[in-house]
Backbone as JSON, one array per atom type, in Angstrom:
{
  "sequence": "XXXXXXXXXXXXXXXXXXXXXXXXXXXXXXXXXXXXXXXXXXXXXXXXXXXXXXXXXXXXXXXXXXXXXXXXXXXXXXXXXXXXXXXXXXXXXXXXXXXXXXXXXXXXXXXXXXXXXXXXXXXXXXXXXXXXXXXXXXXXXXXXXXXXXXXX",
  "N": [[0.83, -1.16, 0.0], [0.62, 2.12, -1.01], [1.8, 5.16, 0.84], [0.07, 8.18, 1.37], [0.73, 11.24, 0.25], [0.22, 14.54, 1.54], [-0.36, 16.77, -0.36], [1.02, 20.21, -0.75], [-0.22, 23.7, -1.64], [1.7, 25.92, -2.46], [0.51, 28.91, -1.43], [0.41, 31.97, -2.54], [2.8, 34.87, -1.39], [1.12, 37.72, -0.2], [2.46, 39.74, -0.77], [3.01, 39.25, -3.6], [0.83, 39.11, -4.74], [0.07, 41.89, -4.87], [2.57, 42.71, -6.49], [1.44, 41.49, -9.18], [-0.55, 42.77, -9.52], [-0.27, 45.44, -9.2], [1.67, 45.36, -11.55], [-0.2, 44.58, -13.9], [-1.81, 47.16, -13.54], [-0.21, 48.83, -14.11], [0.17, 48.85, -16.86], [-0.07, 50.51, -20.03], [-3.04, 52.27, -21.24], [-4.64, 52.15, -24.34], [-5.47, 55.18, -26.33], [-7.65, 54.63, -27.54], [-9.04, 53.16, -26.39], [-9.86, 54.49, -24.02], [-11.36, 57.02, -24.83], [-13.5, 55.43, -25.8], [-14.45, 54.67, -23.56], [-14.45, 56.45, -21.95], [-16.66, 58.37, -23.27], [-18.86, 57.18, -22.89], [-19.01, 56.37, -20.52], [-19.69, 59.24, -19.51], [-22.27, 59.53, -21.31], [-24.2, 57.18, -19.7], [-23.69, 58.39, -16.62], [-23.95, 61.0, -16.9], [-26.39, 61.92, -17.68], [-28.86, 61.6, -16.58], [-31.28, 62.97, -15.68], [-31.91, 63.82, -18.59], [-32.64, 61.07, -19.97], [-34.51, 60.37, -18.01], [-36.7, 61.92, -18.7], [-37.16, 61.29, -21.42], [-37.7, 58.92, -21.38], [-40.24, 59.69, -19.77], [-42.14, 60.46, -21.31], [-42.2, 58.23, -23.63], [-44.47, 56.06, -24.69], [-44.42, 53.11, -24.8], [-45.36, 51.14, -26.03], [-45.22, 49.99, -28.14], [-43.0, 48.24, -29.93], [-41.45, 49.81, -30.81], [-41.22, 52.18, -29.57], [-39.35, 51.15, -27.75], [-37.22, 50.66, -29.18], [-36.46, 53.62, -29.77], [-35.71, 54.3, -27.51], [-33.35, 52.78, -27.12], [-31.95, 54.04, -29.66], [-31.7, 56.4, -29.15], [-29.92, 56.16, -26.87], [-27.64, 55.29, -28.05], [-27.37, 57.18, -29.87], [-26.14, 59.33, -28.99], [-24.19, 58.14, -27.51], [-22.35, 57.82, -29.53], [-22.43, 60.71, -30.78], [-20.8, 61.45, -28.46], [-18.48, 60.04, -28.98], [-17.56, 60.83, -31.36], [-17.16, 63.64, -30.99], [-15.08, 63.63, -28.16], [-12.96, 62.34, -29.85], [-12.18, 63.67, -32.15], [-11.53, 66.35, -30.61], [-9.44, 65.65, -28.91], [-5.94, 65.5, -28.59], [-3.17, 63.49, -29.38], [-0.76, 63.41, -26.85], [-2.31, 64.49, -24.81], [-4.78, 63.69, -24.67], [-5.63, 62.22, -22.45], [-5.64, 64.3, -20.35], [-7.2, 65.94, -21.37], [-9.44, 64.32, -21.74], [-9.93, 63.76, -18.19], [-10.7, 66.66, -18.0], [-13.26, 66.66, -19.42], [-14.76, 65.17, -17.88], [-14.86, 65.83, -15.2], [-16.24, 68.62, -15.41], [-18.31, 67.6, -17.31], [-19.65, 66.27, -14.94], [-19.82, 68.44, -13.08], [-21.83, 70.15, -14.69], [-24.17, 67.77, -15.24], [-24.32, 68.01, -12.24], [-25.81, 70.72, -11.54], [-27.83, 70.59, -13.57], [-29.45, 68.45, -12.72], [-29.75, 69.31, -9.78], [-31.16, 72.15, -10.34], [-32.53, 72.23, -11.9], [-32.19, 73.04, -14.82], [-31.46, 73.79, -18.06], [-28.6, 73.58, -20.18], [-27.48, 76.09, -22.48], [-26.93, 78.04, -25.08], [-27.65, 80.65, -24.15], [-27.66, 79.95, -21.23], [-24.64, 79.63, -20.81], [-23.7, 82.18, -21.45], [-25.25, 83.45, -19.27], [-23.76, 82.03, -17.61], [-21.09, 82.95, -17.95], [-21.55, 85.24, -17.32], [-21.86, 85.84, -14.61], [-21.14, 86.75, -11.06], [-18.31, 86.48, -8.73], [-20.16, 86.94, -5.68], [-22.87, 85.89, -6.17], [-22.23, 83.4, -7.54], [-20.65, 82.05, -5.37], [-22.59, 81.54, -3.8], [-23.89, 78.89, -4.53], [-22.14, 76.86, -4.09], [-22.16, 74.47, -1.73], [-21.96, 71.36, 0.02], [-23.3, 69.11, -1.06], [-22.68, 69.67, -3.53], [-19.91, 69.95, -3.89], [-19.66, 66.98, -2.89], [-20.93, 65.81, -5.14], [-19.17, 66.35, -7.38], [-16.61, 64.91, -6.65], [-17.26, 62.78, -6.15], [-18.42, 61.53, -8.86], [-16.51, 62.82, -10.5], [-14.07, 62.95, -10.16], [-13.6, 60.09, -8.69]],
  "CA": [[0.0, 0.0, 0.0], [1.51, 3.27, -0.59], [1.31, 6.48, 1.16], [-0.79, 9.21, 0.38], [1.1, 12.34, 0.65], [-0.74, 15.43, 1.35], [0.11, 17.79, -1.2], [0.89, 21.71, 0.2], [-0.12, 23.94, -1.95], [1.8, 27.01, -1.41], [-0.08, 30.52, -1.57], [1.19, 33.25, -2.99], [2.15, 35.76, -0.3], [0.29, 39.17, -0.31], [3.49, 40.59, -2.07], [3.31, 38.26, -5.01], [-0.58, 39.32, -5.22], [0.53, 43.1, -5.17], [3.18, 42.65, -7.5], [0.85, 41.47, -9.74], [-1.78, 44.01, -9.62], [0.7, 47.02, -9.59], [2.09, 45.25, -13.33], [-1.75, 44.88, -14.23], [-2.3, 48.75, -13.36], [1.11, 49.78, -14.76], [0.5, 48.94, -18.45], [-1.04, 52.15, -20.15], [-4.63, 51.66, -21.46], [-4.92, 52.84, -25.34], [-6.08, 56.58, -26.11], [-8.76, 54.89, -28.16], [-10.31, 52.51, -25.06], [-9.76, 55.48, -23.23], [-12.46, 57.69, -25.26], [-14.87, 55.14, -25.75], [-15.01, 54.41, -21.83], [-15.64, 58.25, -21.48], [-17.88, 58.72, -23.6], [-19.63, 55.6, -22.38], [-19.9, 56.97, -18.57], [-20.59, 60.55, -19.95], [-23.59, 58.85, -21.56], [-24.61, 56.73, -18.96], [-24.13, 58.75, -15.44], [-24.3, 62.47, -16.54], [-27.52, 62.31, -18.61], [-30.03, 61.02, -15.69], [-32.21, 64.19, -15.9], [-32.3, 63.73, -20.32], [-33.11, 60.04, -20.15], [-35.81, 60.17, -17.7], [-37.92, 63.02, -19.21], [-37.37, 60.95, -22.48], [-38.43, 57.92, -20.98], [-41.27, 60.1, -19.01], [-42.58, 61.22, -22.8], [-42.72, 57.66, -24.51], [-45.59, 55.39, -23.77], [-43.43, 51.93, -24.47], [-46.77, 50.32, -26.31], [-44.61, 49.59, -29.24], [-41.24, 47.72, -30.21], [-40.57, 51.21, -31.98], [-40.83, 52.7, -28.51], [-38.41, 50.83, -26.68], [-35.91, 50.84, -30.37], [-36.3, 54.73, -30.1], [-35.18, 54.3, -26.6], [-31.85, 52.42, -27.71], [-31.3, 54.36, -30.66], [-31.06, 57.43, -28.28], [-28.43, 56.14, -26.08], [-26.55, 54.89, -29.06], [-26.65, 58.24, -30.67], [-25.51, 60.49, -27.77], [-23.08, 57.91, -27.47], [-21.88, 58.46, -30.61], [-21.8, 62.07, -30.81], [-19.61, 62.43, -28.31], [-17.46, 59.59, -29.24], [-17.28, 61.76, -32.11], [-16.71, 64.83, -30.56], [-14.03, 63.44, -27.75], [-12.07, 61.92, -30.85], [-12.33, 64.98, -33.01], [-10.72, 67.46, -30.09], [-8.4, 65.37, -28.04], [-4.84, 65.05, -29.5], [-1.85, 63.14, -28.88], [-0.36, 62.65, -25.47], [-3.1, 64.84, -24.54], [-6.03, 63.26, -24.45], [-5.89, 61.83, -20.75], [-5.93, 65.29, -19.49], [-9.1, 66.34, -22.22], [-10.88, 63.35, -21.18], [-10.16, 64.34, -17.17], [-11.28, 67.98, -18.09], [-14.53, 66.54, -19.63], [-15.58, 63.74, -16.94], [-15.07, 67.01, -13.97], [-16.86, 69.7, -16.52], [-19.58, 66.75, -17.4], [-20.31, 66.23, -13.0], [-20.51, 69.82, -12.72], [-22.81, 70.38, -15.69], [-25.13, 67.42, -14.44], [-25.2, 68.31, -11.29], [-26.55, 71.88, -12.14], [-29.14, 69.88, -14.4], [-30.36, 67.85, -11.54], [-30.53, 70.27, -8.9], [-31.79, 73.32, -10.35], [-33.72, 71.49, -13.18], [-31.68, 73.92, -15.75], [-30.37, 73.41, -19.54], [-26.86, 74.09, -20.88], [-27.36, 76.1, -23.9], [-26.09, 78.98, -25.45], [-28.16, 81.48, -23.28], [-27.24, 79.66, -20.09], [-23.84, 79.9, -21.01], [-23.42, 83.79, -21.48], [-24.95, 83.62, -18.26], [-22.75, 81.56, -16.74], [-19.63, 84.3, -17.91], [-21.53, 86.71, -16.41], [-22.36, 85.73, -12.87], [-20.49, 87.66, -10.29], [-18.28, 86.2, -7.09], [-20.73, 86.44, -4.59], [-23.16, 84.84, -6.78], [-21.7, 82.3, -7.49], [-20.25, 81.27, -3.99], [-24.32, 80.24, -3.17], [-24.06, 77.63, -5.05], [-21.59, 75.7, -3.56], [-22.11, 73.62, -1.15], [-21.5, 69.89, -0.18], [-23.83, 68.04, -1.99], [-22.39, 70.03, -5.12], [-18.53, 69.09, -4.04], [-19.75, 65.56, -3.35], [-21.28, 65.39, -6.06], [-18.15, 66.01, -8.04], [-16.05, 64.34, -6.26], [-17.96, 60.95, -6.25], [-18.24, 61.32, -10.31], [-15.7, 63.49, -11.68], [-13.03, 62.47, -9.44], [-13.14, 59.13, -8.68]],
  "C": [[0.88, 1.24, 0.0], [0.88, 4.26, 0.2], [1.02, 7.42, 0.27], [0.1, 10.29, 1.24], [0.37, 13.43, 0.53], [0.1, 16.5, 0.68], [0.22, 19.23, -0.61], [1.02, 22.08, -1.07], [0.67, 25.35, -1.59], [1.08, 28.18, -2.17], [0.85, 31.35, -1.84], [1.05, 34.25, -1.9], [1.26, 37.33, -0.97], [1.09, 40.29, -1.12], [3.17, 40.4, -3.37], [2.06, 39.0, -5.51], [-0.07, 40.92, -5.58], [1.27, 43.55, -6.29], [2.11, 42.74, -8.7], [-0.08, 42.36, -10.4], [-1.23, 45.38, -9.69], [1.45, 46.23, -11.49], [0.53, 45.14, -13.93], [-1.71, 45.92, -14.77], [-1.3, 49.3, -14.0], [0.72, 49.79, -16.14], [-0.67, 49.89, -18.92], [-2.59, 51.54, -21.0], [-4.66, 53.08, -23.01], [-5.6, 53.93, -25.59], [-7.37, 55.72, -26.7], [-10.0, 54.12, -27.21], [-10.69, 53.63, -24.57], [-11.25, 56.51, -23.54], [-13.55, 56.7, -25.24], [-15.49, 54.72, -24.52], [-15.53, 55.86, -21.3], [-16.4, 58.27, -21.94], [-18.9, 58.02, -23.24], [-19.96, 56.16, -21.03], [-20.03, 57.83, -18.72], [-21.98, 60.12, -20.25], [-24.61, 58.83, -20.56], [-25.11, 57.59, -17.81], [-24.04, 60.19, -15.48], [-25.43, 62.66, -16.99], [-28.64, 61.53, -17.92], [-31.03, 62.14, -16.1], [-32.9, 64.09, -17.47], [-33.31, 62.65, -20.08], [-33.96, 60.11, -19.43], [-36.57, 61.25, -18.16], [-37.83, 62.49, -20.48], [-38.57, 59.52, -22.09], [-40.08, 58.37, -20.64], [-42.6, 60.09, -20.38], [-42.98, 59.49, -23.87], [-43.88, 56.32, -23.61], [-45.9, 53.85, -23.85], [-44.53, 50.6, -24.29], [-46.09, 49.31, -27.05], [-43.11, 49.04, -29.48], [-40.94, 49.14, -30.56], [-40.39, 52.02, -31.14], [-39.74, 52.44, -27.72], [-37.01, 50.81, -28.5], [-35.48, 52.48, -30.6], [-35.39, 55.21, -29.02], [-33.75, 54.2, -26.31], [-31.09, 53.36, -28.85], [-30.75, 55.9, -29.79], [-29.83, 57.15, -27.72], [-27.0, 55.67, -27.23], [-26.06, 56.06, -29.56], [-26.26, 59.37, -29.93], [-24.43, 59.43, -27.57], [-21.9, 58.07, -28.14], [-21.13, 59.87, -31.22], [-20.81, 62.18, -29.75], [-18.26, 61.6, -28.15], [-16.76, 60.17, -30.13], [-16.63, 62.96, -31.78], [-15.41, 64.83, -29.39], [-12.69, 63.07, -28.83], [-11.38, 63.03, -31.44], [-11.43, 66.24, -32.18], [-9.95, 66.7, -29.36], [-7.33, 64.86, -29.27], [-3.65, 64.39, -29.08], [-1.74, 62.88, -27.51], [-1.4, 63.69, -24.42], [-4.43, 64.4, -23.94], [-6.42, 62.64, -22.78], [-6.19, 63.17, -19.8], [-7.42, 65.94, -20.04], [-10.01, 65.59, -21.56], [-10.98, 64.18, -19.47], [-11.31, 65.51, -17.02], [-12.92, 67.72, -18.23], [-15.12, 66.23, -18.49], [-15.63, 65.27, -15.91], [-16.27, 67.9, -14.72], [-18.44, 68.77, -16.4], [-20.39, 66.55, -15.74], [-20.75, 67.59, -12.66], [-21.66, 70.52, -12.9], [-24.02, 69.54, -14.73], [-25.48, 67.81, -12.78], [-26.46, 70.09, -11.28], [-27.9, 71.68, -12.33], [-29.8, 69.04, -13.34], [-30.95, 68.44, -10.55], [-31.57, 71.65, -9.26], [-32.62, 73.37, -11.54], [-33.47, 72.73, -14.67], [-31.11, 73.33, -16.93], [-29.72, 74.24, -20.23], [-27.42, 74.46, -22.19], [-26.95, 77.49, -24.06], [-26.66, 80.56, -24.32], [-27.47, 81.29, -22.03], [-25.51, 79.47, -19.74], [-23.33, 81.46, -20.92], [-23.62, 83.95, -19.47], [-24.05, 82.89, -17.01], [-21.48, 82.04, -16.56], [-20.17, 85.58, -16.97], [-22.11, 86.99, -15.12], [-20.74, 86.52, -12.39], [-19.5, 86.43, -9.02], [-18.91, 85.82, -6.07], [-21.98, 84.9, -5.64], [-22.88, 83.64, -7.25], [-20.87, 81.31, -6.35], [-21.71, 80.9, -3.47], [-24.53, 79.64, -3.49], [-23.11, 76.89, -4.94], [-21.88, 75.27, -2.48], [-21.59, 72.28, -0.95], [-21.49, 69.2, -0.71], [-23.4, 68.31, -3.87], [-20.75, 69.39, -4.87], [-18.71, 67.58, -4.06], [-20.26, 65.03, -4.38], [-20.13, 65.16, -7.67], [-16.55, 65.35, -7.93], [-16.22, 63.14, -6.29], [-17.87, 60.52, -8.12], [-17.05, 62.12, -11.24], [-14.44, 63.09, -11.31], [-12.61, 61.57, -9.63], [-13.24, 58.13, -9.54]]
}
């Protein structure tokens, strides 16, 4: 009869795992993933306020309702895969995208709280607010709010 030897497997210590996951995280991530993951969570988590007043508006009787539904998020995805492509350049683009994703949290939050839309009007006035005015609208829930999405 032979013996049964109990096999040891050994574990990798907690270094080995580290190691690992710092060479993972080290290797750079292509400018062109890079845009379509922004534009992809631009989409998704700045445009809550759009998508439900679109949603609110169709009445999702019809296949052509819920395909009008998709074709929306496809084509706002689009445009601004388009439009991140189109202005970011070269070894650039990691700081464009940054600029957007902060810019994009700021914007939505705006659009959520004060139930307002970005357009060329609301723009002018946004050059021509003052100092004080504009210090009453910060608060917490506006830093956490860009801190939780633009940030992290």
């Amino acid at each position: 009869m032979e013996c049964l030897r109990i096999l040891r497997i050994k574990r990798p210590s907690h270094m080995a795992f580290y190691q690992r996951l710092k060479i993972y995280f080290a290797k750079p991530i292509h400018h062109k993933v890079l845009m379509i993951v922004t534009a992809a969570y631009i989409t998704f988590a700045f445009n809550g306020l759009m998508f439900s007043s679109v949603v609110s508006r169709l009445p999702f009787t019809t296949l052509s309702d819920y395909l009008f539904l998709v074709s929306f998020y496809i084509s706002l995805f689009l445009i601004l895969l388009i439009f991140i492509s189109l202005t970011s350049f070269g070894k650039f683009v990691k700081y464009w995208v940054i600029f957007l994703i902060i810019l994009s949290s700021i914007i939505s939050y705006a659009s959520n709280a004060y139930h307002v839309v970005f357009d060329d009007v609301m723009l002018i006035n946004v050059l021509e607010t003052d100092i004080h005015e504009a210090t009453e609208l910060f608060h917490w829930a506006w830093i956490l709010n860009v801190v939780l999405f633009g940030l992290v």
